[in-house]
C-alpha positions, 0 to 999 in steps of 0.5 A, a space after each residue: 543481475 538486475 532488479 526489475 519490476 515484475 507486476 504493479 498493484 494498485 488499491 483503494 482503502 477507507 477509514 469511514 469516520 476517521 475524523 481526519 485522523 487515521 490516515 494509517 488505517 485507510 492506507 493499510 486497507 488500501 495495499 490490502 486491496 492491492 495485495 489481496 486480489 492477487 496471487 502472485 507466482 511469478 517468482 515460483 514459475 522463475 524458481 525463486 524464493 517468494 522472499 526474493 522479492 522486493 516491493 515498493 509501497 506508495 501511499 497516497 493519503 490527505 495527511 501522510 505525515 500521520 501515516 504509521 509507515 510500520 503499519 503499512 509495511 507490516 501488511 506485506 506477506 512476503 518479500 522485504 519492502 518500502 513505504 514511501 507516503 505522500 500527499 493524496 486520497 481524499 478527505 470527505 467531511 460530513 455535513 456536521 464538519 464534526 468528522 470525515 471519511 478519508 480515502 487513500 490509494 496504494 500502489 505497490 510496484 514488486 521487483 525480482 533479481 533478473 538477468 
C-alpha cells in the first residue's frame, strides 16, 4: 500500500487589524476555509477510518516564523497531520502605518493508504 493524495484543499483567511502580529489567526481562519466547505467521504466510500487520514498543511503568511503551528494543526477534524509554514500572504498597512491587515493562504493536500 501506498499513501496517495486523494483531494486538495485550498482557502483564504484574515486577520483584519492583525498589526503585522497574528499571522496564526489568519492561517487558522484560512485551513478553515479549506476544510469547511467540504465534506469529505472518500475515506468512508473506500471503507476506511476517517482517522486514516493523513493531511498536509501548508501556510503561507507574511511573517511564518510567528505562526503558531499547534494552532493551525489543531483545526483539523480528523485524521493526523503536518503544518509546514512558509513565506506568503500579504500585508496590507493602513494609511496610519499604525496597523495592517494580514492575509494568509492554505493548502491542504489529504492522503489515504492505497493499493
Amino acid at each position: 500500500m501506498a499513501w496517495k493524495r486523494v483531494v486538495t484543499e485550498i482557502g483564504m483567511g484574515t486577520d483584519i487589524r492583525g498589526g503585522g502580529d497574528d499571522n496564526t489567526k489568519a492561517a487558522v481562519r484560512a485551513l478553515r476555509d479549506a476544510l469547511w466547505h467540504n465534506s469529505l467521504s472518500v475515506a468512508a466510500a473506500l471503507g476506511l477510518d476517517v482517522d486514516s487520514m493523513r493531511v498536509e498543511v501548508t501556510i503561507g503568511a507574511p511573517k511564518p516564523d510567528t505562526v503558531d503551528k499547534a494552532a493551525v494543526l489543531a483545526v483539523l477534524p480528523h485524521g493526523t497531520g503536518t503544518v509546514n509554514v512558509v513565506q506568503g500572504g500579504l500585508e496590507i498597512p493602513n494609511d496610519a502605518g499604525t496597523d495592517s491587515t494580514i492575509m494568509a493562504s492554505a493548502a491542504a493536500v489529504v492522503r489515504l493508504d492505497l493499493p
